[in-house]
N, CA, C and O of each residue as an XYZ file, in Angstrom:
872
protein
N     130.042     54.301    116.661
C     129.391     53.509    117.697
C     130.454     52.790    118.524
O     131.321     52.049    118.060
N     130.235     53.176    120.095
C     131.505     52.003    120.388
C     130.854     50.787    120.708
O     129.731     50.398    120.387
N     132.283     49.913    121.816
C     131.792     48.629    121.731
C     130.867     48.194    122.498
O     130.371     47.107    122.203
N     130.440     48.822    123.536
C     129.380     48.549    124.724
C     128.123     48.830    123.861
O     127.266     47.955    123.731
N     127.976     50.352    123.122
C     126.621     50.188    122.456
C     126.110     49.266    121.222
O     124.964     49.133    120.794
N     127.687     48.490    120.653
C     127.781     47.830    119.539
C     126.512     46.599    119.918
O     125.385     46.305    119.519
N     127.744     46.019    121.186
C     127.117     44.589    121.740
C     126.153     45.080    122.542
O     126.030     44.126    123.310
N     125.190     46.089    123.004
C     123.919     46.101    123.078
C     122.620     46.251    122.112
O     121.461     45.916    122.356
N     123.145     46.839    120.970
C     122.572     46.940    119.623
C     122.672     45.282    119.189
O     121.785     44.845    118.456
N     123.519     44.573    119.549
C     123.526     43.145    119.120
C     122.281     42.345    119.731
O     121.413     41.660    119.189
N     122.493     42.650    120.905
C     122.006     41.824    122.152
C     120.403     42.067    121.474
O     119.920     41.090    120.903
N     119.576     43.356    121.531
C     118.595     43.679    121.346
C     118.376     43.485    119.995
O     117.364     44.144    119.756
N     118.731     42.984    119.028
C     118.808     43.180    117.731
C     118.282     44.582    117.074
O     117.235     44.719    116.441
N     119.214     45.555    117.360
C     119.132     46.587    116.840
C     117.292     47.597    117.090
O     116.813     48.375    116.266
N     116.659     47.199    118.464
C     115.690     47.350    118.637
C     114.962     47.370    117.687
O     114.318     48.395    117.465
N     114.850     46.250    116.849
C     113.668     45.644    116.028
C     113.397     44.257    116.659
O     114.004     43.374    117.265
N     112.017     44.570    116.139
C     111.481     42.959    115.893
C     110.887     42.533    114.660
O     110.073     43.332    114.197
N     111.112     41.325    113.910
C     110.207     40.944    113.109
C     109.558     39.581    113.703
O     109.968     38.835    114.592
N     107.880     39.502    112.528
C     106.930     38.528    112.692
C     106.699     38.065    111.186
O     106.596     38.822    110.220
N     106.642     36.768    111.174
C     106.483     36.165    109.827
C     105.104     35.957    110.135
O     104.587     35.814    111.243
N     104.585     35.961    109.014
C     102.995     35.291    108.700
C     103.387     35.202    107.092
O     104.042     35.875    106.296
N     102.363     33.602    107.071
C     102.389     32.946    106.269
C     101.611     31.804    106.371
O     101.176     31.452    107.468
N     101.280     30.898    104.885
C      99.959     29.891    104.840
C     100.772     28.668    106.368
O     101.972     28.577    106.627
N      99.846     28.075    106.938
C     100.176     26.942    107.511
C     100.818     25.518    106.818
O     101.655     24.781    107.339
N     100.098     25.342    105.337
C     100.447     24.601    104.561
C     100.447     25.310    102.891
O      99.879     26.317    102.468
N     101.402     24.236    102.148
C     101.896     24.494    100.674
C     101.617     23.756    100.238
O     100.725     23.102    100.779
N     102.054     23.388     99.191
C     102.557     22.392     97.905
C     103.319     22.283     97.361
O     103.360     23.062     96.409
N     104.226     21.515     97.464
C     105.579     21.186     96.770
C     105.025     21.845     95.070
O     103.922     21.599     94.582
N     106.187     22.761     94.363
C     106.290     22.991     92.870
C     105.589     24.352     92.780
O     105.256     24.945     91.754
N     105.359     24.898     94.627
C     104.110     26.281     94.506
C     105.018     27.699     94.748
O     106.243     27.579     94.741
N     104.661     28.494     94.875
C     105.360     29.529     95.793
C     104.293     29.737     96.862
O     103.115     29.381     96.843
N     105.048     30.468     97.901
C     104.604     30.645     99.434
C     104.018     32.184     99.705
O     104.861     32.399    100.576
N     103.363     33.259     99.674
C     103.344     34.033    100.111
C     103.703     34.197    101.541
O     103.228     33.533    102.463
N     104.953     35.538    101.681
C     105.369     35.702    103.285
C     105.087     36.426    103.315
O     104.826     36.868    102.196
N     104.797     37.405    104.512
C     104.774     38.779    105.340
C     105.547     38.475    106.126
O     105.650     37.356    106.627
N     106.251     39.485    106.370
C     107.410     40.309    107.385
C     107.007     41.469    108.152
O     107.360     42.585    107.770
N     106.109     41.282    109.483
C     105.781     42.742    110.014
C     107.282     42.790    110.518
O     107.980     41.930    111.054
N     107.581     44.376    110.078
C     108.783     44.789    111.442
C     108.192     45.811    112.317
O     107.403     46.597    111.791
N     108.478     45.936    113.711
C     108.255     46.983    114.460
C     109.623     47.538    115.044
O     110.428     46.633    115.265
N     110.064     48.784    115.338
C     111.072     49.380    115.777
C     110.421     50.136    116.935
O     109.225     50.421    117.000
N     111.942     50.603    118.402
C     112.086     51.176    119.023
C     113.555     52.037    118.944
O     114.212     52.611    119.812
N     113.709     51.888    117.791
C     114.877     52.690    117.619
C     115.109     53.139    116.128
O     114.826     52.218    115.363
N     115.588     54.405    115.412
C     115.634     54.186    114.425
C     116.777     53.629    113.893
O     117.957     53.795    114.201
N     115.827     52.380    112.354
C     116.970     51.635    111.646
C     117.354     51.642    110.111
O     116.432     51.690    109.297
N     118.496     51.602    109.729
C     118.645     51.064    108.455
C     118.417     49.253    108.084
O     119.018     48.228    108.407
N     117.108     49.601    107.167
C     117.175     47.633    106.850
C     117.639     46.975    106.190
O     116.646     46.599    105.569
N     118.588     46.375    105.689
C     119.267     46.336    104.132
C     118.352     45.332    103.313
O     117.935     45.440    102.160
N     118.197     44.499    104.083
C     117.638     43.172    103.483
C     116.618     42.504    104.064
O     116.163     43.103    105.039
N     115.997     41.279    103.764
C     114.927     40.305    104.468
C     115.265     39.265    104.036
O     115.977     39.453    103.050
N     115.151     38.404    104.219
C     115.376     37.145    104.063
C     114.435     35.985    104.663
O     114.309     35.823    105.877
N     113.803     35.215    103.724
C     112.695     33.981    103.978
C     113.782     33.068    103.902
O     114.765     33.330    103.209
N     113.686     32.014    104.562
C     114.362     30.271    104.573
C     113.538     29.365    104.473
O     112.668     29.296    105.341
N     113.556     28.538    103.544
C     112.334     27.016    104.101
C     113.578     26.060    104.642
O     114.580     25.685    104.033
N     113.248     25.858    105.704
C     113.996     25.171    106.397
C     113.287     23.644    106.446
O     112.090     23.505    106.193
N     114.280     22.362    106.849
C     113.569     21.091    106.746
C     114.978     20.154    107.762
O     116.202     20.275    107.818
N     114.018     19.297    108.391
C     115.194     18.044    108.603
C     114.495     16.871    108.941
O     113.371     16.943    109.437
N     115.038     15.826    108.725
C     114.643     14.566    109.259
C     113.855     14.274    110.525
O     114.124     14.589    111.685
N     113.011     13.726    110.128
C     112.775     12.864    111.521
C     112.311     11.403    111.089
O     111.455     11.001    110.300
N     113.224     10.775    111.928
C     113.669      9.259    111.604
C     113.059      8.308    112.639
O     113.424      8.433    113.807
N     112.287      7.500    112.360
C     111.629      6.271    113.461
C     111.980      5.528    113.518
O     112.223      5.069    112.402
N     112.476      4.412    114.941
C     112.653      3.110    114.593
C     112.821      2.348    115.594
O     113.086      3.015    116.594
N     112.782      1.039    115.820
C     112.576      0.280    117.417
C     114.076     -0.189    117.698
O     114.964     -0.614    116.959
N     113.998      0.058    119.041
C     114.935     -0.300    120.032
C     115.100     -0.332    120.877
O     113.965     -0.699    121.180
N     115.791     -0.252    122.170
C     115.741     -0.626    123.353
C     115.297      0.886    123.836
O     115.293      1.790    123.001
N     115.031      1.065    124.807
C     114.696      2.197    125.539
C     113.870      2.117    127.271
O     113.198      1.162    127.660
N     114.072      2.992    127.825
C     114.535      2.679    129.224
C     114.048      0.974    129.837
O     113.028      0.843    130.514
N     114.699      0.101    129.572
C     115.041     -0.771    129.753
C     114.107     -2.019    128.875
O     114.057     -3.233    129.069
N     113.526     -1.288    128.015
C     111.868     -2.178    127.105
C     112.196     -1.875    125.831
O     113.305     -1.359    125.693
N     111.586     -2.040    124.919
C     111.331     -2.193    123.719
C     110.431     -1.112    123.229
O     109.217     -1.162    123.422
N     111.103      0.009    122.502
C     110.291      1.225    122.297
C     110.446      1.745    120.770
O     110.832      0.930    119.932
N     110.175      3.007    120.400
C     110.600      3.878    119.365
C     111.497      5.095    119.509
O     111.275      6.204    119.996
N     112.321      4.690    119.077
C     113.479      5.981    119.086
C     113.457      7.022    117.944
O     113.237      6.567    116.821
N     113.590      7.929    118.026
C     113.021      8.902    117.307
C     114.270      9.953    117.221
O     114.476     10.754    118.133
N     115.143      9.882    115.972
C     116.084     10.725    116.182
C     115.470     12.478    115.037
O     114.490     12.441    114.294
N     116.081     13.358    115.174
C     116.133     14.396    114.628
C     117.758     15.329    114.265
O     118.564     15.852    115.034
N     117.732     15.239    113.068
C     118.790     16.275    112.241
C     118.429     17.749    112.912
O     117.439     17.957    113.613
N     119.259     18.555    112.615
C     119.356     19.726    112.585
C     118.604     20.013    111.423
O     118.414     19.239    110.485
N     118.010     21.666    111.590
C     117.170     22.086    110.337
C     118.475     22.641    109.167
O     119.403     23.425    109.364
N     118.199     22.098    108.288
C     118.826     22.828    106.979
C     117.941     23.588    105.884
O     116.862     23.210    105.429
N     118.720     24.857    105.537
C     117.995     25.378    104.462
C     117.911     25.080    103.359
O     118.885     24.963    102.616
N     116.308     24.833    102.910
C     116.086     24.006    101.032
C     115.444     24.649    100.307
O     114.931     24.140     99.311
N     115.274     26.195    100.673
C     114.790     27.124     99.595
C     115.105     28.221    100.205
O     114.923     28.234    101.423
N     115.643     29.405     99.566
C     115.272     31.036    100.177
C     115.419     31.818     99.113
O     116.099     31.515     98.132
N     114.719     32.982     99.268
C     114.252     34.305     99.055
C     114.849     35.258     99.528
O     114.760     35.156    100.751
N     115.478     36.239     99.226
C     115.307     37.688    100.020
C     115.398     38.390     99.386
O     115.954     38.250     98.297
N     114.678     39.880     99.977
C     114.461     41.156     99.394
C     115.635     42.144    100.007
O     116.190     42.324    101.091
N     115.682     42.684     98.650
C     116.911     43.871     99.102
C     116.814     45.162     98.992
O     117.807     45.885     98.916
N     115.374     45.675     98.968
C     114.873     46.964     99.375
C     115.409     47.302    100.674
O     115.109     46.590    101.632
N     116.252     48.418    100.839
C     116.160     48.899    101.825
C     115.274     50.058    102.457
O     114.645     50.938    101.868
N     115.376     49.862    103.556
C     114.209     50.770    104.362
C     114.816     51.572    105.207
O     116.002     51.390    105.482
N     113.986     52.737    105.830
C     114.687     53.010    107.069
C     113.253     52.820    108.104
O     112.159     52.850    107.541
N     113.295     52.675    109.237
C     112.083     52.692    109.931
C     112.336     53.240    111.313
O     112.995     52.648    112.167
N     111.651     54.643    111.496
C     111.850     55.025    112.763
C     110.818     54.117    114.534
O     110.014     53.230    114.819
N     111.474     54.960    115.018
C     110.376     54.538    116.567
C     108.931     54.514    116.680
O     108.164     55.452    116.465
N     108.628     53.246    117.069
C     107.083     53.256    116.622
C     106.422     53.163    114.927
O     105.226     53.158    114.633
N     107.392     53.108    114.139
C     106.731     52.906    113.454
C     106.820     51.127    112.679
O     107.795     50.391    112.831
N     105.636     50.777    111.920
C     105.565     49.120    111.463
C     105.509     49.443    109.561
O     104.768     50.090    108.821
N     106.674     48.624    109.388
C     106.658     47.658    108.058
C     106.484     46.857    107.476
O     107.026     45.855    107.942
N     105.989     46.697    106.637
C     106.077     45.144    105.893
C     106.185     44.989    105.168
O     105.532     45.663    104.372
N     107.171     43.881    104.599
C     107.659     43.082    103.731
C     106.750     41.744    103.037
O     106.224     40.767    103.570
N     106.829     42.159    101.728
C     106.000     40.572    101.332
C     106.965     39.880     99.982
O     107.481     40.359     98.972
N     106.906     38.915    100.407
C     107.750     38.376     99.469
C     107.360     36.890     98.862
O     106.415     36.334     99.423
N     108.057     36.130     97.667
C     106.986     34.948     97.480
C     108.368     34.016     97.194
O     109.345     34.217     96.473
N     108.061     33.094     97.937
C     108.968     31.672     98.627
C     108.919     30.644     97.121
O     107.766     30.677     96.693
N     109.505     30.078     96.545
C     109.419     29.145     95.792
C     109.656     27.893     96.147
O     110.798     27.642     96.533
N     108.545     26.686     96.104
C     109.128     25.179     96.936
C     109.422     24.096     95.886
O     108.721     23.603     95.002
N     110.369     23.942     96.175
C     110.770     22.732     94.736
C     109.742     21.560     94.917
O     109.075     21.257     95.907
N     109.811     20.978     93.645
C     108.534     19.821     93.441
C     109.100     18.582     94.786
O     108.493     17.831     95.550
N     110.733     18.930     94.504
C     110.971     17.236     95.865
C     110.873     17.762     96.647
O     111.237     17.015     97.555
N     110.506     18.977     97.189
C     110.521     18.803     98.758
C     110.175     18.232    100.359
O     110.503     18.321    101.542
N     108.977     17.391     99.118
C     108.816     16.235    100.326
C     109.156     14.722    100.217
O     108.746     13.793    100.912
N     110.001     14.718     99.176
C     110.594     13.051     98.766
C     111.730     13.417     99.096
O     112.052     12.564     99.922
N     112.977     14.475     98.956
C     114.377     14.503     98.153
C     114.642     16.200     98.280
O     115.104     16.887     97.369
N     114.259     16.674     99.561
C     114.457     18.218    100.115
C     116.072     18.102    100.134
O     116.462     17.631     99.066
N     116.706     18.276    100.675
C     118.215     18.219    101.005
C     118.522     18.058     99.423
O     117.844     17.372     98.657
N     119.850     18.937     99.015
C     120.463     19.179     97.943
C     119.951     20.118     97.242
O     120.757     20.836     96.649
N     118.364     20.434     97.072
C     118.135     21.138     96.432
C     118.354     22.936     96.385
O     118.133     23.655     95.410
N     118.728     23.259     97.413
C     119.819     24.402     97.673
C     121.248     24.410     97.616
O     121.941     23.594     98.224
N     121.696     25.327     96.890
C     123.072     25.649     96.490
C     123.641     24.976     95.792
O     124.837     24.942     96.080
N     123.268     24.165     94.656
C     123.465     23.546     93.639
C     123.293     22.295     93.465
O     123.037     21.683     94.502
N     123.349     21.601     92.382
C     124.145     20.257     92.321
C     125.115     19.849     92.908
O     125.071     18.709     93.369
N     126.270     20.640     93.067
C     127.466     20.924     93.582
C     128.221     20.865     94.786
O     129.332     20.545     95.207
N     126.575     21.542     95.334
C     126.909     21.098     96.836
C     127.694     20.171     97.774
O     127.000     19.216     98.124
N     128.608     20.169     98.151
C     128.878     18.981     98.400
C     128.055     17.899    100.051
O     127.844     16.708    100.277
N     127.831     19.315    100.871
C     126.919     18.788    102.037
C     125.600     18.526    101.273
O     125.274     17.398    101.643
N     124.624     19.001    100.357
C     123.615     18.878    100.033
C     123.498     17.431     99.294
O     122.552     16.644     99.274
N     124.708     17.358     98.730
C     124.570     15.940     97.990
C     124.918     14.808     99.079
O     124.465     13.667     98.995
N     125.832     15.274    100.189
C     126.033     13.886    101.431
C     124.512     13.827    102.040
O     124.089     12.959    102.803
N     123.733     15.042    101.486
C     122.324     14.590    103.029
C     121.095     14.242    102.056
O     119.989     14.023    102.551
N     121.316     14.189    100.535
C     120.739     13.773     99.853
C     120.869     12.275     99.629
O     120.111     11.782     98.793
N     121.662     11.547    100.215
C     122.187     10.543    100.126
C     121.961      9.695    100.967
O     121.738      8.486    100.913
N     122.054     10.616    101.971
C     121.509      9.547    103.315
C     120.020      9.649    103.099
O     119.549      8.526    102.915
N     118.890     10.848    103.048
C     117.849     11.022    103.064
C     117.246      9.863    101.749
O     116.080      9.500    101.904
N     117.836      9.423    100.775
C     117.360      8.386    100.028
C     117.129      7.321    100.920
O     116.066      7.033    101.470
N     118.841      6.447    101.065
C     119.122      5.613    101.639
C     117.566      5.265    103.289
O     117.226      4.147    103.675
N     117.175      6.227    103.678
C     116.369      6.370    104.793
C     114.938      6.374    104.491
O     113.972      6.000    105.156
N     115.035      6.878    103.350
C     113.465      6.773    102.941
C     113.376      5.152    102.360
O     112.454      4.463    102.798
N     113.896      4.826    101.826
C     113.898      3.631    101.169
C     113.614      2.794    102.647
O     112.650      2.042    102.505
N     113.954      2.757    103.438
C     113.345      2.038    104.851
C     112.219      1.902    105.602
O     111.726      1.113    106.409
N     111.780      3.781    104.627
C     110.166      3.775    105.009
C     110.291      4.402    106.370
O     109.144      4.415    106.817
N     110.909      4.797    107.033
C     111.203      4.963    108.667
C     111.631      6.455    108.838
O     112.236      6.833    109.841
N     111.272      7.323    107.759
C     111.561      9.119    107.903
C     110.563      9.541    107.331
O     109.869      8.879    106.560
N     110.371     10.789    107.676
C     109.793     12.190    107.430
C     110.462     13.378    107.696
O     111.673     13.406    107.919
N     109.850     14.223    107.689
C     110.440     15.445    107.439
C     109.418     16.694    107.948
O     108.236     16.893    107.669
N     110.563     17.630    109.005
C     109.642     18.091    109.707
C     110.311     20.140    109.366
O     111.398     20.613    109.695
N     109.467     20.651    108.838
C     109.557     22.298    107.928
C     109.569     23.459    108.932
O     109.488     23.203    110.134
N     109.660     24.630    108.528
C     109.478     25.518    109.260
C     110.242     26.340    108.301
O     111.185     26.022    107.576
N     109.495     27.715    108.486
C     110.166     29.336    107.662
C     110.833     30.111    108.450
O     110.282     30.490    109.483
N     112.148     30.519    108.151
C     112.801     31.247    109.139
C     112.891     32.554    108.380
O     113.185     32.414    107.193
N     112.683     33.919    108.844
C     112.853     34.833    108.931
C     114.016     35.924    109.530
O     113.939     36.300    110.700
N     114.797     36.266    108.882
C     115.725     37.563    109.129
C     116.131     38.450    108.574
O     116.208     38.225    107.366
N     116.622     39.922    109.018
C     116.878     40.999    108.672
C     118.403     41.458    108.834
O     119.008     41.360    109.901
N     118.924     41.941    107.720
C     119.990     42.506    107.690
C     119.581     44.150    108.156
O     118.727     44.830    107.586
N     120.247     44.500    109.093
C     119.875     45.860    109.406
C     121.650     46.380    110.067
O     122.317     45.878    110.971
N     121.996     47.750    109.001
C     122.482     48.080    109.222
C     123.131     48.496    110.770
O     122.401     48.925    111.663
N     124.805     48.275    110.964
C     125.458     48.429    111.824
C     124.917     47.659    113.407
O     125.291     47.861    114.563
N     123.939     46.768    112.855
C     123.971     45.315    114.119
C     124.487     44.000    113.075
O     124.208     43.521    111.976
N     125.222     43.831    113.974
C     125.601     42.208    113.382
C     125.089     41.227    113.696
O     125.441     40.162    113.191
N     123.838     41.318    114.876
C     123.146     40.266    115.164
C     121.374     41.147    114.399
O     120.676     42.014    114.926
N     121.227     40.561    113.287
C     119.261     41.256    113.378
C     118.584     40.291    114.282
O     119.068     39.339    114.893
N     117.137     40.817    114.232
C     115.767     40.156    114.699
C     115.820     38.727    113.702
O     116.525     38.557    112.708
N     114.951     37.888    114.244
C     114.399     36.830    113.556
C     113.194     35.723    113.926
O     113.020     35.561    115.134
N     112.551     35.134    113.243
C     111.253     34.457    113.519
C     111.207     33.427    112.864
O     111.846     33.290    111.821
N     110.390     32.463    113.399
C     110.431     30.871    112.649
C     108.717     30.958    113.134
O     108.217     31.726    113.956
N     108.017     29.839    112.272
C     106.655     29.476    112.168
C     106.736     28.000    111.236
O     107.236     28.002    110.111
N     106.301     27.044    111.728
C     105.942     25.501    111.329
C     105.805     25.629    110.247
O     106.451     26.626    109.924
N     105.215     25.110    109.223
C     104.675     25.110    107.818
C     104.973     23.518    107.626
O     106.017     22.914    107.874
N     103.631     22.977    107.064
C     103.428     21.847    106.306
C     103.379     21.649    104.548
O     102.664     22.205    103.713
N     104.203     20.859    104.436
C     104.645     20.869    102.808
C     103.874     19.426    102.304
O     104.301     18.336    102.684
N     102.747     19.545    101.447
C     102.129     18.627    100.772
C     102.749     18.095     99.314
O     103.538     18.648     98.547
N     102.241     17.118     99.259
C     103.500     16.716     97.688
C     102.543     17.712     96.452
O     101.401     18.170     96.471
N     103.443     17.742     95.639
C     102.667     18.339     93.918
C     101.350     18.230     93.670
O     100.809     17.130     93.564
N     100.984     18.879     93.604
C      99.669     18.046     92.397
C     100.421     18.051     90.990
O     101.252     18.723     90.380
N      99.486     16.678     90.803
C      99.693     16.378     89.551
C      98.923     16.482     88.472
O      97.721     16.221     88.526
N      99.644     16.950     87.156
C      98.585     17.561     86.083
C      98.248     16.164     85.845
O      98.725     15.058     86.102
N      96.969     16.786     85.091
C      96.136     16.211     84.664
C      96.507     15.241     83.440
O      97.286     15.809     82.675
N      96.194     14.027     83.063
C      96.976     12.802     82.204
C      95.831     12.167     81.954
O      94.929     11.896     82.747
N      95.952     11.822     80.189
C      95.522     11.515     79.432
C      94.921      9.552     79.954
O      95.675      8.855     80.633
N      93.624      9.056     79.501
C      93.518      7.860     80.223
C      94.492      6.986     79.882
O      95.232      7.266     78.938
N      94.637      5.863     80.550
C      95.914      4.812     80.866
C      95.924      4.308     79.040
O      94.907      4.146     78.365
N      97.009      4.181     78.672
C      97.457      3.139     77.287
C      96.976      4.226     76.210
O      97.017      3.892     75.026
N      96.514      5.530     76.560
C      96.111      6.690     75.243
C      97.061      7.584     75.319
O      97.444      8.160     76.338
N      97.502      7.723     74.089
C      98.303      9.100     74.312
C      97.651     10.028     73.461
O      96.918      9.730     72.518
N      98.071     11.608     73.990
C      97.537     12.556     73.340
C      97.358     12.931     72.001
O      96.669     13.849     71.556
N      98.215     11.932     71.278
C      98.114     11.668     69.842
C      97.182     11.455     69.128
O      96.720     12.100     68.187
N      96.712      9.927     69.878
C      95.986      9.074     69.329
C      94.788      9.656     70.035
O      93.800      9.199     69.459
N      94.328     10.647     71.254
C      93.084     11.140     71.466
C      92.650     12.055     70.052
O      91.759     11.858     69.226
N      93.644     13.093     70.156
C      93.399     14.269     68.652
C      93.094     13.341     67.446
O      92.176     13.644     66.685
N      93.521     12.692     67.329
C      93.287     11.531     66.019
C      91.886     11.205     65.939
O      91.266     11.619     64.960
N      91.081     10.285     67.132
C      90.381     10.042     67.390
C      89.317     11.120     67.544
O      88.250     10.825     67.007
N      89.363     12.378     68.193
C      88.656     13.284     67.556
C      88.114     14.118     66.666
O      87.110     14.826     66.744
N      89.032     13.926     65.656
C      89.422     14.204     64.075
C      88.723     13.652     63.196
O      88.304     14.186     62.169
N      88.468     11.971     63.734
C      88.295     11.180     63.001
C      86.771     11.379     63.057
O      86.114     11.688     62.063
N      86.344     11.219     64.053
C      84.655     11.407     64.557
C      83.732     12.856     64.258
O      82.523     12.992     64.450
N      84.447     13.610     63.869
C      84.003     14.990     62.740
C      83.883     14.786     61.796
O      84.656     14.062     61.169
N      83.060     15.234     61.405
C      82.941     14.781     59.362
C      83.787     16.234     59.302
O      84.198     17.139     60.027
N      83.744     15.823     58.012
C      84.444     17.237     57.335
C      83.797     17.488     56.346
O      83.112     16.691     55.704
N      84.064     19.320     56.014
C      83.005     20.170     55.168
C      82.644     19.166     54.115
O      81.450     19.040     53.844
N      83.757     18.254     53.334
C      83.522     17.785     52.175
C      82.160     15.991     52.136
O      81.294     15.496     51.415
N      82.731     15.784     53.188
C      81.888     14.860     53.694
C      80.348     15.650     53.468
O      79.529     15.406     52.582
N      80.249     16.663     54.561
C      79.080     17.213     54.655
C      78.058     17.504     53.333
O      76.848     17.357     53.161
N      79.134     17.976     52.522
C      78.391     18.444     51.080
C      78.179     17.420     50.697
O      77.016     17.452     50.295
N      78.862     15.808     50.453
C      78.749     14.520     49.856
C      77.713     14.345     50.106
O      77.021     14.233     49.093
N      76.848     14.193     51.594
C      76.084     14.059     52.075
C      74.643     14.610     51.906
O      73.582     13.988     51.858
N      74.870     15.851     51.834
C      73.557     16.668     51.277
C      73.291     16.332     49.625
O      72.211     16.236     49.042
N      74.991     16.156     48.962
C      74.118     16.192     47.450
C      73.459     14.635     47.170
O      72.943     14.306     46.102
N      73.581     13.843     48.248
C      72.724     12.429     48.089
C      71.774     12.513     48.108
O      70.917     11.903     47.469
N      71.674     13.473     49.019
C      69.597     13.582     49.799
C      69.048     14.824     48.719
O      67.828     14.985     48.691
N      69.757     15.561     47.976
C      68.406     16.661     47.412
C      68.103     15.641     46.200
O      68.662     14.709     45.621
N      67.019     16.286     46.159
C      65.366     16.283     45.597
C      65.667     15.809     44.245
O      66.895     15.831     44.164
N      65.116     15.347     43.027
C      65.326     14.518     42.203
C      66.897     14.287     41.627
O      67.338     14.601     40.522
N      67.482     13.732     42.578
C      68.262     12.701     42.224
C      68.129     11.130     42.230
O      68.909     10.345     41.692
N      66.900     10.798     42.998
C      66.779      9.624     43.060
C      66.248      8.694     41.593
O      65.239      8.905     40.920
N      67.375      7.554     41.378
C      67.288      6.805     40.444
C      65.545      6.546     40.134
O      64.733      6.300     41.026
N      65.305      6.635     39.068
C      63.609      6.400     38.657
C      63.609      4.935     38.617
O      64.729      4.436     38.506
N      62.466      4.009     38.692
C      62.524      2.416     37.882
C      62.314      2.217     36.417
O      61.673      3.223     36.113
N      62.480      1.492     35.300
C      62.437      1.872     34.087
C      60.774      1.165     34.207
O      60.120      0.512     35.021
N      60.577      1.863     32.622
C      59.160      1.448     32.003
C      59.086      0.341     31.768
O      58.051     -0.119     31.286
């Protein structure tokens, strides 16, 4: 391939397109079902797919603004806090459509404590934006605004197709917990206790049959 058709194969992303579909909203601790339609006008090699949950700040707070007293509203760049990808490759000629489905995993913090939770502990950017993102929440004055990014590794373009779509991230549900000051101990106990048992049962019957009852004397 030379370089004029290289950097037009770039430009066009290798005459593909992809489309993500996926839920509007999640739950932190869930996985995501994605679809990946691809359509081609050229034939391609696909190597890969790739889902992102992407996330960044959005920070509120009062200050001056055109010449009054307003809300300033800053925004981070999106960073990635979960991904997926599939490494089936495909080939897909002209005119024809694929799809990819794949399932997203969302960590339980992703709506308290998103940042860090990609690429380790270790991280060292994940742990600086985990840091500030505390420090900011603790002010009460952030949120956090999501979106799924979509791309394809497709052979001999160095630029693929790609797609983004919003997505709203709800916190965990939480299991279900035993009432306040009981623990699961002392419930089983308490149910244990309120069963008779076989031996009980028999105690019980041999009171009540039929002449055992004490006579009065003569």
């Amino acid at each position: 391939m030379g370089l004029f058709s290289k950097l037009r194969a770039d430009m066009n992303h290798g005459g593909l397109k992809v489309h993500i579909q996926a839920p509007g909203s999640a739950n932190a601790g869930q996985s995501v079902p994605v679809a990946l339609t691809i359509t081609a006008n050229t034939a391609r090699t696909v190597n890969s797919a790739t889902v992102e949950l992407q996330a960044k700040e959005q920070e509120q707070g009062f200050g001056l603004s055109n010449g009054g007293v307003g809300t300033n509203r800053q925004n981070t760049s999106y960073q990635t806090v979960a991904r997926v990808q599939g490494n089936d490759a495909f080939t897909i000629n002209p005119g024809e459509t694929h799809t990819v489905s794949l399932e997203l995993f969302i960590n339980e913090n992703a709506t308290t404590s998103p940042f860090g939770q990609f690429g380790g502990a270790g991280s060292a950017l994940g742990g600086v934006l985990q840091a500030v993102s505390a420090v900011a929440q603790k002010l009460g004055n952030v949120s956090y605004l999501y979106q799924l990014h979509a791309s394809l590794d497709v052979q001999d373009v160095g630029v693929g197709p790609s797609d983004n779509t919003p997505i709203q991230i709800l916190p965990a549900i939480a299991a279900a917990q035993p009432a306040a000051g009981t623990s699961v101990a002392a419930n089983t106990a308490a149910q244990q206790s309120a069963t008779p048992s076989p031996t009980q049962n028999a105690n019980v019957a041999q009171e009540a049959a039929p002449g055992d009852t004490p006579q009065p004397p003569d």
